[in-house]
N, C-alpha and C positions, 0 to 999 in steps of 0.2 A: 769506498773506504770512508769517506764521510761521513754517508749517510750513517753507516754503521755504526761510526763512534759515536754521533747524537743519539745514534734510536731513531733514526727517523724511519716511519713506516708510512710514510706517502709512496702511494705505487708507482709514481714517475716525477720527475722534480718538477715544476711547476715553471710555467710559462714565463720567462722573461720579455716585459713590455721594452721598447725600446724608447718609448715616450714616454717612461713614468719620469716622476719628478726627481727622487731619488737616484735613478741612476744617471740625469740630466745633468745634475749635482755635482755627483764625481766625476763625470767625463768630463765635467768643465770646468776643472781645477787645475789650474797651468802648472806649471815646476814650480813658481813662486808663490803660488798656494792662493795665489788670487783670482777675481773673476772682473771678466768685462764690466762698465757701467752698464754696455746695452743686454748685460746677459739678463734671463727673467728668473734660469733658473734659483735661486736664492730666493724670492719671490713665490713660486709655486712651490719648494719646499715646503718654505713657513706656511701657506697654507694649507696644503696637505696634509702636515703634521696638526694641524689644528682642527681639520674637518674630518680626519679619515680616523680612524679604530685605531688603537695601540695593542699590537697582538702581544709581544712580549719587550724586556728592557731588562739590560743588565749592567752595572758598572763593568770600568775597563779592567785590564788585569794592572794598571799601577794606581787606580782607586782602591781596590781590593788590597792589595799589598800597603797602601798606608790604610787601611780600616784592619789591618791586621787578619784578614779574610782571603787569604790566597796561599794556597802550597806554593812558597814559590821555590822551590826545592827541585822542583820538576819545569825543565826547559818546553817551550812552545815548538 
């Protein structure tokens, strides 16, 4: 159902790394939204985002709703 409602026509969904940085990122965000001093992830994000390709990027849905650019008429 997903796939569908993007459009997406990749033939299979694509490999989850369990080492990438990004999802290091979120799994090591406690309840209180913080992270260890000895975490690194924080550290390998930033530079990931800084060496690696930016495939796509979108504002959030309550950016869009104050830039006047979101149906927000229609629930998620």
């Amino acid at each position: 159902l997903y796939r569908q409602e993007l459009n997406l026509t990749l033939p299979a969904p694509l490999p989850l790394h369990p080492e990438a940085a990004w999802l290091q990122f979120q799994l090591g965000i406690s309840r209180d939204g913080l992270y260890p001093r000895s975490s690194a992830a924080v550290s390998r994000l930033l530079r990931d985002l800084r060496d690696l390709p930016t495939i796509s990027a979108d504002y959030s849905q309550d950016e869009k709703a104050l830039l006047g650019a979101c149906d927000c008429s229609q629930g998620e």
